[in-house]
VMD Tcl script that draws the C-alpha trace (Angstrom):
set ca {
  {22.71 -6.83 -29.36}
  {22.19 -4.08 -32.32}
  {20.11 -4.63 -34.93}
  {23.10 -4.96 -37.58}
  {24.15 -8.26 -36.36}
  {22.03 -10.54 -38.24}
  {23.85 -13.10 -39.64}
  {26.33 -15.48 -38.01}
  {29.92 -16.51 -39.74}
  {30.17 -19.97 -40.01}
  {34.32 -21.00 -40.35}
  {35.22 -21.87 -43.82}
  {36.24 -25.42 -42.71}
  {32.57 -26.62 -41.33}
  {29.92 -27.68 -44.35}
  {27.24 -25.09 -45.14}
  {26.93 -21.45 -46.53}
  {29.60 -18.85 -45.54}
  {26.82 -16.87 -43.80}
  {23.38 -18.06 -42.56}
  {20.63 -15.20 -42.76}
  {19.02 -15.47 -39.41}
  {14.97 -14.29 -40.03}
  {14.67 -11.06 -38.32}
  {11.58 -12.56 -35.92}
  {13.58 -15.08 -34.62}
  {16.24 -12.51 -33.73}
  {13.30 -10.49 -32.44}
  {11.63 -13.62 -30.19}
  {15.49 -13.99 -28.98}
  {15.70 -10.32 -27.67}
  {12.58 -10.43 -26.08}
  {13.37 -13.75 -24.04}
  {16.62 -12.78 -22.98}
  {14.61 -9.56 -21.76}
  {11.98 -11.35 -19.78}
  {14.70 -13.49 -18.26}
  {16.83 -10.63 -16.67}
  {13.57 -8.99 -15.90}
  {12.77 -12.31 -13.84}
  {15.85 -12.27 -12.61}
  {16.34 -16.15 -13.45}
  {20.06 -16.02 -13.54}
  {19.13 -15.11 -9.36}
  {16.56 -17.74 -9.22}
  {19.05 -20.93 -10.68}
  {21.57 -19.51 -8.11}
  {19.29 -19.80 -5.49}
  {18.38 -23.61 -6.38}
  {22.04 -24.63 -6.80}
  {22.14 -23.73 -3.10}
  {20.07 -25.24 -0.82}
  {21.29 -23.84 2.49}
  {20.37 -20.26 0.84}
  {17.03 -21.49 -0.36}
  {15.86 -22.43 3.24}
  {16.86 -19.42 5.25}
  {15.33 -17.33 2.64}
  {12.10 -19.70 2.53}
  {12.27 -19.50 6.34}
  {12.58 -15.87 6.70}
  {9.94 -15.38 3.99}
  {7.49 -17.68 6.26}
  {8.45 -15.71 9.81}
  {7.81 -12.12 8.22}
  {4.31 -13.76 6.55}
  {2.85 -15.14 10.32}
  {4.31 -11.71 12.08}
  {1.94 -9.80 9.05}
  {-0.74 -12.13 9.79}
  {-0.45 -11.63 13.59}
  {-0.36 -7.75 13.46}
  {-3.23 -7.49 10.92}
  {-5.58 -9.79 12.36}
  {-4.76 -7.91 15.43}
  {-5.53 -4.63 14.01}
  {-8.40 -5.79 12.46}
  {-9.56 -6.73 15.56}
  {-9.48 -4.10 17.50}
  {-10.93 -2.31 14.40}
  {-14.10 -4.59 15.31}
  {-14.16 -4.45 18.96}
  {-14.22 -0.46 18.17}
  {-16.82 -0.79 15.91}
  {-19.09 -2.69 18.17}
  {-18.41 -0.40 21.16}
  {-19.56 2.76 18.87}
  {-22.91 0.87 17.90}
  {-23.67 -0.11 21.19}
  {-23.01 3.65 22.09}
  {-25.57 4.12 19.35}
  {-28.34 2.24 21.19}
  {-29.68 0.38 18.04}
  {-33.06 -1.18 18.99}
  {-32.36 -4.11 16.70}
  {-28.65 -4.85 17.63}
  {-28.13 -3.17 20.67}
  {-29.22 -6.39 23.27}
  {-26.87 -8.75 20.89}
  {-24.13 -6.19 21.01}
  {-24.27 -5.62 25.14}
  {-23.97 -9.47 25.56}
  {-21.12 -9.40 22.71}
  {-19.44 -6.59 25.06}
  {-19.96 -8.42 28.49}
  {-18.58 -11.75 27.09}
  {-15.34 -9.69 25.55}
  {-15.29 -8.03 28.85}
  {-14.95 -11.49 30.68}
  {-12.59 -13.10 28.43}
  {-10.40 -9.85 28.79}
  {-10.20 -9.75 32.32}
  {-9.51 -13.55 32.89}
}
mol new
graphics top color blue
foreach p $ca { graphics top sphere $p radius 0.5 }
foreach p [lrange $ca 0 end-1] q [lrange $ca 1 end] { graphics top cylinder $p $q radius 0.2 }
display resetview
């Protein structure tokens, strides 16, 4: 919309003024709605709830790809940790170091069963 257009032409055979004057922050507020809704994509969003087929797959793939992220970054997390423990116990903490050696022999155990 340009900034010229506003006033709306009412036909000459409906009651009321020729023109109506619309106030220029209404036709302001209007512009910046219809902005934040393409932004939002919600013409994409009603399409998506008018069909449901659509809505599950994409709520299904959206759930597979979230556990596989969960699963691969717990995963590297933990190996993250079991590195980390390895490189203190290297370190021979006097505090640590007996709690760490029985951590290590129990991961030990459960790795090789």
């Amino acid at each position: 919309m340009s900034e010229d257009n506003s006033t709306i032409h009412v036909p000459a055979d409906q009651e009321g003024p020729a023109e109506l004057q619309i106030e220029q922050e209404t036709l302001d507020a209007l512009k910046r709605l219809a902005d934040y809704l393409e932004r939002m994509n919600y013409a994409d969003y009603v399409m998506l709830t008018q069909k449901p087929r659509k809505l599950l797959v994409s709520g299904f793939l959206y759930g597979v790809a979230r556990g596989l992220g969960y699963a691969v970054g717990f995963t590297i997390i933990g190996a993250l940790l079991i590195w980390l423990i390895n490189q203190l116990n290297v370190l021979n903490l006097p505090v640590i170091g007996d709690f760490i050696a029985e951590l290590l022999v129990y991961i030990q155990d459960v790795q090789s069963m």
